[in-house]
ZASEGU-249474 format. One record per residue: residue in one letter; x, y, z of N, C-alpha, C in turn. Coordinates in Angstrom, 3 decimals. Layout:
BEGIN
- type|n.east|n.north|n.up|ca.east|ca.north|ca.up|c.east|c.north|c.up
- A|X|Y|Z|X|Y|Z|X|Y|Z
...
This chain:
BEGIN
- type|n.east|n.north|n.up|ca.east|ca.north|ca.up|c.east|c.north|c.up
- X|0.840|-1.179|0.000|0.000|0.000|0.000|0.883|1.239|0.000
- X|0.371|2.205|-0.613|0.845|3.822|-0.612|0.545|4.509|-0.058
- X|0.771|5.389|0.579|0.158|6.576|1.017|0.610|8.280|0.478
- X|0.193|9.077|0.292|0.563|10.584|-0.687|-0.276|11.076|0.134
- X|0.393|11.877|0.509|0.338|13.088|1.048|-0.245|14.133|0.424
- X|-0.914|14.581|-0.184|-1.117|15.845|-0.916|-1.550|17.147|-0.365
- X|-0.695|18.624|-0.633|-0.700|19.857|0.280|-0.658|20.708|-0.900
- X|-1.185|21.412|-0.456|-1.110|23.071|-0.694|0.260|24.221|-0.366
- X|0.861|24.664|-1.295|1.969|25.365|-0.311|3.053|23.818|0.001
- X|4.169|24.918|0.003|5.498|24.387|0.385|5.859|24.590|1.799
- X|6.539|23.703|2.528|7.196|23.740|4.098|8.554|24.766|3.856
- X|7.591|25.732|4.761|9.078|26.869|4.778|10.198|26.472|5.645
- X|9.679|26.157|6.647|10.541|25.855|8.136|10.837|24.966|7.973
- X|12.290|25.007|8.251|13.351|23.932|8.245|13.078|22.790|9.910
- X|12.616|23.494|10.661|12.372|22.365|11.939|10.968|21.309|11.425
- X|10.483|21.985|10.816|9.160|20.845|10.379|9.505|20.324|9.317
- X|10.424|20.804|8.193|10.826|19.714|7.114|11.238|18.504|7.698
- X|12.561|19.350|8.656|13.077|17.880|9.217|12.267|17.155|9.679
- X|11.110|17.493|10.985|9.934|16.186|11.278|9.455|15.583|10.679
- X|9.072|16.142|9.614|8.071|14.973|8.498|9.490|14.433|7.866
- X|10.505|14.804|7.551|11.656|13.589|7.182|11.710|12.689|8.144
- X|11.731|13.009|9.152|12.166|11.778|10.179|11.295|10.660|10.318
- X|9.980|10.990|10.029|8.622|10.168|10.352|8.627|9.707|8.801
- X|9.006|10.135|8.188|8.938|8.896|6.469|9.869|8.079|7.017
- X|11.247|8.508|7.311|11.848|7.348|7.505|11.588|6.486|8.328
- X|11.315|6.612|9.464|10.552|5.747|10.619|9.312|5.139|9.859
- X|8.531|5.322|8.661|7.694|4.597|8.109|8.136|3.752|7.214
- X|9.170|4.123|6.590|9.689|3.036|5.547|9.982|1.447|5.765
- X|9.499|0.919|6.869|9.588|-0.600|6.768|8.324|-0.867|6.845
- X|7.644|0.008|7.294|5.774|-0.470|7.252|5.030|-0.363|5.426
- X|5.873|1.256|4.771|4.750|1.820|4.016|5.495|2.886|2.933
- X|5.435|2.928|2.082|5.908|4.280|1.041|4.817|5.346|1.248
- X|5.857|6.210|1.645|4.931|7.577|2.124|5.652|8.775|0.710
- X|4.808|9.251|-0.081|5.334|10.652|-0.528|4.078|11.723|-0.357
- X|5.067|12.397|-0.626|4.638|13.785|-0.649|4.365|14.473|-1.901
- X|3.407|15.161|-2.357|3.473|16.304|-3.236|2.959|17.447|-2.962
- X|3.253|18.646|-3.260|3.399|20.054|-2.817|2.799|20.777|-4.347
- X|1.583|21.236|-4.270|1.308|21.849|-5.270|1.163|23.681|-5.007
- X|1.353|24.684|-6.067|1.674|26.120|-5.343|0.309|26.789|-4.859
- X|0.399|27.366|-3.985|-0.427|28.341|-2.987|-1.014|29.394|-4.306
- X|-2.094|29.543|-4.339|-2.761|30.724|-4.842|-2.473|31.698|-4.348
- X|-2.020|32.924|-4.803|-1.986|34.410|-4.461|-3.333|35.197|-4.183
- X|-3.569|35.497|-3.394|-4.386|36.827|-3.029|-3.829|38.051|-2.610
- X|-4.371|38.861|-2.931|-3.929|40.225|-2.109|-5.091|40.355|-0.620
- X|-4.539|41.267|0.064|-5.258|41.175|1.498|-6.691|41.592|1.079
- X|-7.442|42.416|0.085|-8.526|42.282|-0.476|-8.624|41.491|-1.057
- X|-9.354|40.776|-0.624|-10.531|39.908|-1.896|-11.525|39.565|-1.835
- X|-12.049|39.443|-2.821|-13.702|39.216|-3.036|-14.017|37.800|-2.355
- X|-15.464|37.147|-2.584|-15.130|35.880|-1.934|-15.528|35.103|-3.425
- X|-15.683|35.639|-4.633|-15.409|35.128|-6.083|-14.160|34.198|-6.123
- X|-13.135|35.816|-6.009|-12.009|34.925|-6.285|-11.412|34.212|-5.125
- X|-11.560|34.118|-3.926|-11.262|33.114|-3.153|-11.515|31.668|-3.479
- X|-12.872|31.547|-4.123|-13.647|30.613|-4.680|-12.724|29.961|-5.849
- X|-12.407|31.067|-6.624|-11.795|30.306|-7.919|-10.722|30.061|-7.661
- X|-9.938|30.205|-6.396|-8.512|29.784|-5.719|-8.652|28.485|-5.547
- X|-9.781|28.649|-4.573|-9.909|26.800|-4.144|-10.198|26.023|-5.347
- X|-11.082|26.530|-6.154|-11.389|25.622|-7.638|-10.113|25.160|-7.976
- X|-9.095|26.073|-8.170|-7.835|25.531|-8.501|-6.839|24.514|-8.410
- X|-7.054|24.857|-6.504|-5.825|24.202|-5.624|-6.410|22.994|-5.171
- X|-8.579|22.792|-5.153|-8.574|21.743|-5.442|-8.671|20.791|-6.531
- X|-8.642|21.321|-7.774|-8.298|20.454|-8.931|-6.931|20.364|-9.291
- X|-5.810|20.893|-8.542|-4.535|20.317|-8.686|-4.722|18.775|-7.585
- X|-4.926|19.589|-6.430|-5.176|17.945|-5.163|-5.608|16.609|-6.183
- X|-6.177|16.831|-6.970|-7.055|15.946|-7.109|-6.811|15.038|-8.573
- X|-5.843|15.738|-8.932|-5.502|15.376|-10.753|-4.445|13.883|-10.094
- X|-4.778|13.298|-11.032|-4.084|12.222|-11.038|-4.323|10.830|-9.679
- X|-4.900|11.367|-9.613|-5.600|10.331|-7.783|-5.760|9.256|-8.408
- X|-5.583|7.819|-8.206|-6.497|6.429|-9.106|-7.517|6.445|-8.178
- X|-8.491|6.051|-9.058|-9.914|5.783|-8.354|-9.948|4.629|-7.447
- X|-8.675|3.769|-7.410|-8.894|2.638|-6.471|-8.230|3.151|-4.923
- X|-7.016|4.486|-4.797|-7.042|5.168|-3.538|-8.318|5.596|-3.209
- X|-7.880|5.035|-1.409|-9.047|5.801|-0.877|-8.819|7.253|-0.603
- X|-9.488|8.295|-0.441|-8.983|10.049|-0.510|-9.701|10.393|1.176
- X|-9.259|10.846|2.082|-8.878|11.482|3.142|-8.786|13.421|2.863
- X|-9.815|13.906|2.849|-10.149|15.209|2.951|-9.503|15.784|4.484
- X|-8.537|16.652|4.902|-8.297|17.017|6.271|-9.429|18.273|6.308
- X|-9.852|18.904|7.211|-10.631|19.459|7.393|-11.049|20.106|8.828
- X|-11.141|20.815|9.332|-11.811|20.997|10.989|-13.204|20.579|11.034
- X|-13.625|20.304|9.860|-14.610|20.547|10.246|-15.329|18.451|10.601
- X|-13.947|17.941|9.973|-14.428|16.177|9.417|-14.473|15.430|10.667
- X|-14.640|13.949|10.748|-14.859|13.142|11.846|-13.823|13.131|12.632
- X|-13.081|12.864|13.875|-12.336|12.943|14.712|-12.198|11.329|15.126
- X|-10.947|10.901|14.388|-10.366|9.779|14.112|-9.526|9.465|15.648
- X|-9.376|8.448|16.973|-8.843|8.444|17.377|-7.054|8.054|16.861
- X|-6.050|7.571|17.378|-4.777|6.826|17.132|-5.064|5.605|16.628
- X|-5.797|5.018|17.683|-6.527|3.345|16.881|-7.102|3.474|16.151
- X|-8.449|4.225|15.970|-9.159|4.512|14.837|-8.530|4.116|13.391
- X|-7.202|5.216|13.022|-6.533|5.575|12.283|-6.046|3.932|11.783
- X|-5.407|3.333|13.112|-4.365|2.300|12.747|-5.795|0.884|12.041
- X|-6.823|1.061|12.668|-7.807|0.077|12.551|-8.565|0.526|11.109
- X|-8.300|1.638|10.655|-9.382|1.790|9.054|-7.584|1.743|8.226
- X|-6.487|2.103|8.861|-5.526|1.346|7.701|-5.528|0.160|7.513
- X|-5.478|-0.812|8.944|-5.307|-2.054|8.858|-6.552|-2.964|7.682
- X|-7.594|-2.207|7.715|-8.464|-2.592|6.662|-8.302|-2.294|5.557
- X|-7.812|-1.278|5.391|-7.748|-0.975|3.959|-6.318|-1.433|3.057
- X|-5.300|-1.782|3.904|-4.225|-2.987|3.850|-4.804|-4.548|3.481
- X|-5.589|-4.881|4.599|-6.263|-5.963|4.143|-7.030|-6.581|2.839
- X|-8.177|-5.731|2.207|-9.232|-5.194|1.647|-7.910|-4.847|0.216
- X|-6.821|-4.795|0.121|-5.932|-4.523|-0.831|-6.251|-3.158|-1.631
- X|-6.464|-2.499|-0.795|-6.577|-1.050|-1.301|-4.881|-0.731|-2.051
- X|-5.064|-0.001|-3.270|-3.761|0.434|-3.502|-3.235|1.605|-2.926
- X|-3.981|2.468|-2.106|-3.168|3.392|-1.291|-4.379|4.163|-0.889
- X|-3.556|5.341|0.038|-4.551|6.387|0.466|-3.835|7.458|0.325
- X|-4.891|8.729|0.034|-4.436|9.984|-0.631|-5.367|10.906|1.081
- X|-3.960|11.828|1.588|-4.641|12.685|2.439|-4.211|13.830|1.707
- X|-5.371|14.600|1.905|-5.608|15.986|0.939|-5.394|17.132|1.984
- X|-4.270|17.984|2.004|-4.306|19.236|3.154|-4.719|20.965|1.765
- X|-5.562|21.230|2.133|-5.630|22.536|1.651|-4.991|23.511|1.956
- X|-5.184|24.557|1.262|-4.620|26.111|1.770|-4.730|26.573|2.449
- X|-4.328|27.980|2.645|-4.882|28.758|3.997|-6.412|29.163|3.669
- X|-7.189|29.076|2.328|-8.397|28.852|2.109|-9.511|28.229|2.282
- X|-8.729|26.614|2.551|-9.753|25.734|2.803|-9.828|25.176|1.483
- X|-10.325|24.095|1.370|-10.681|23.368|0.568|-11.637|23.348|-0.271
- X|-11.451|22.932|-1.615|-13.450|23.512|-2.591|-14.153|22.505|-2.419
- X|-15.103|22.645|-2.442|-16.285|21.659|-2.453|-15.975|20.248|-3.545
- X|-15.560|20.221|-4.505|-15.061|19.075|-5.425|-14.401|18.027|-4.562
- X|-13.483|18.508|-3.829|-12.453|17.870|-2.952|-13.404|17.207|-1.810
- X|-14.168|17.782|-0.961|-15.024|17.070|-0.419|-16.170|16.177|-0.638
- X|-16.363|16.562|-1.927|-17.153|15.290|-2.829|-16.328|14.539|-3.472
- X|-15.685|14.384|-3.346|-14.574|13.553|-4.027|-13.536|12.327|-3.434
- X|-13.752|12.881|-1.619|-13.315|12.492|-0.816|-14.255|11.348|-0.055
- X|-13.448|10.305|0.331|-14.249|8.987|1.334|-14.678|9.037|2.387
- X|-13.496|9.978|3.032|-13.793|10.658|4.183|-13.025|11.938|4.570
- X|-13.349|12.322|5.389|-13.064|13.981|5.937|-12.366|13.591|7.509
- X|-11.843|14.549|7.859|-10.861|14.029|8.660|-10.374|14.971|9.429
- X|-10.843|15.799|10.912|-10.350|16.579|11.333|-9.129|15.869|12.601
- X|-7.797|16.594|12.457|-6.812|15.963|13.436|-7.051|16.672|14.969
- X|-7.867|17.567|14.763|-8.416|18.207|16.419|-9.547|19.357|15.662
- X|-9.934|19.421|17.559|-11.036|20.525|16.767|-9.933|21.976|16.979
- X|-8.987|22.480|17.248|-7.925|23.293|17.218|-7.862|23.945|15.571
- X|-6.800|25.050|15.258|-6.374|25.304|14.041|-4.818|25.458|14.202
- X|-4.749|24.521|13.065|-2.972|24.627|13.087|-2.626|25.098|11.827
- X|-1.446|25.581|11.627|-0.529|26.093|10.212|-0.778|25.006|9.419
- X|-1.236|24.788|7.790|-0.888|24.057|7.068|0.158|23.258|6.847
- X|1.432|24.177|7.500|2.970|23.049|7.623|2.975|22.409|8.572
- X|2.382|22.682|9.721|2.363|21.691|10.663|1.382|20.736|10.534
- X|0.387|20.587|9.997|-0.612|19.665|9.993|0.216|18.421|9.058
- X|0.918|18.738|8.212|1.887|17.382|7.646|2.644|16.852|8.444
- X|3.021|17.459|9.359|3.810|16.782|10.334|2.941|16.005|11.269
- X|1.958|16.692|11.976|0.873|16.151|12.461|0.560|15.034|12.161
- X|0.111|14.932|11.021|-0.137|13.621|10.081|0.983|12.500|9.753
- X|2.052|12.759|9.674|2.975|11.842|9.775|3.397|10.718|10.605
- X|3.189|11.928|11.732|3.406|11.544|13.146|2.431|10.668|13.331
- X|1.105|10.955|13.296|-0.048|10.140|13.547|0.182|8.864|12.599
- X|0.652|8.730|11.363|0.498|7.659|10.332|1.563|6.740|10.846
- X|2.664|6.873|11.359|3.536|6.301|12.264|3.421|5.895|13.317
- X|2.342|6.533|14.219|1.638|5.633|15.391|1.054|4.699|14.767
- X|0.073|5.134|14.282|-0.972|4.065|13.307|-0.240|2.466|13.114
- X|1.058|2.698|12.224|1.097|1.356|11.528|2.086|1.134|13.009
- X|2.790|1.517|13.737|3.163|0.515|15.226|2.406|-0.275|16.042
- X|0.983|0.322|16.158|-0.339|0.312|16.725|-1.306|-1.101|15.834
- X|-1.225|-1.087|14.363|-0.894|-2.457|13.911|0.127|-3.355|13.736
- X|0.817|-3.096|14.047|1.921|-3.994|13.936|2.098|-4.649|15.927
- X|1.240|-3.654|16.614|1.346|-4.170|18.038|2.560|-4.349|18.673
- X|3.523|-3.264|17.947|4.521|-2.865|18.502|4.950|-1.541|19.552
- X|5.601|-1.488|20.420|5.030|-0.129|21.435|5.384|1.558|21.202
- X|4.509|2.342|21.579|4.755|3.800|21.353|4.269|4.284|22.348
- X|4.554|5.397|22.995|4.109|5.940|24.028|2.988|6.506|24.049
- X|2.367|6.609|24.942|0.599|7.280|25.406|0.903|8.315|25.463
């Protein structure tokens, strides 16, 4: 199985590049993890909520180009279901099973996500009800996808 990452915007900060490096590598005997980074829409501090709209149209039809229809797609969101650690490790372990060819988590912009992307998506997926930076939520997610497969594998990680 695969897993892709897919974001909005590039990781500026060098302390969170390095985290999400460290947590691929710590995944690489469970899972191929990549990443792709598609570019941030420009706004100026005015804008209409048109073109906000046609931002997300954008940034979610880049998310979304090339997905196979046999990944399952993972919308992040504040607003989606609240997945515990097991949760996470127990709908991979199925979808490992079930021979899914991978899963696609979708992080949006500082916009939010377009509506396509959430119809498009299996499920929605908030990592807290909190708001974090878009660069940190990949790390977030890493971190969590690395509990996950220890948590099937019934190997130990700390509480």
């Amino acid at each position: 199985m695969q897993i892709e990452i897919r974001a909005i915007g590039r990781i500026r900060e060098e302390y969170i590049a390095a985290g999400i490096d460290e947590y691929r590598k710590r995944l690489r005997p469970y899972v191929r993890v990549s990443i792709r980074e598609f570019p941030e829409g420009h706004i100026q501090d005015e804008h209409s909520p048109s073109l906000c709209q046609q931002v997300r149209e954008r940034e979610g039809g880049l998310l979304l180009k090339g997905i196979p229809e046999s990944m399952v797609i993972i919308a992040l969101d504040a607003g989606g279901e609240s997945w515990s650690s097991t949760d996470l490790a127990h709908r991979m372990a199925a979808w490992e099973l079930t021979g899914t060819s991978g899963v696609a988590f979708l992080v949006g912009g500082p916009l939010g996500l377009h509506e396509a992307v959430f119809a498009r998506s299996d499920h929605q997926l908030s990592l807290s009800r909190m708001t974090f930076p878009h660069q940190l939520v990949r790390l977030i997610l890493a971190e969590q996808l690395y509990r996950a497969f220890r948590i099937m594998r019934g190997e130990p990680y700390h509480k």
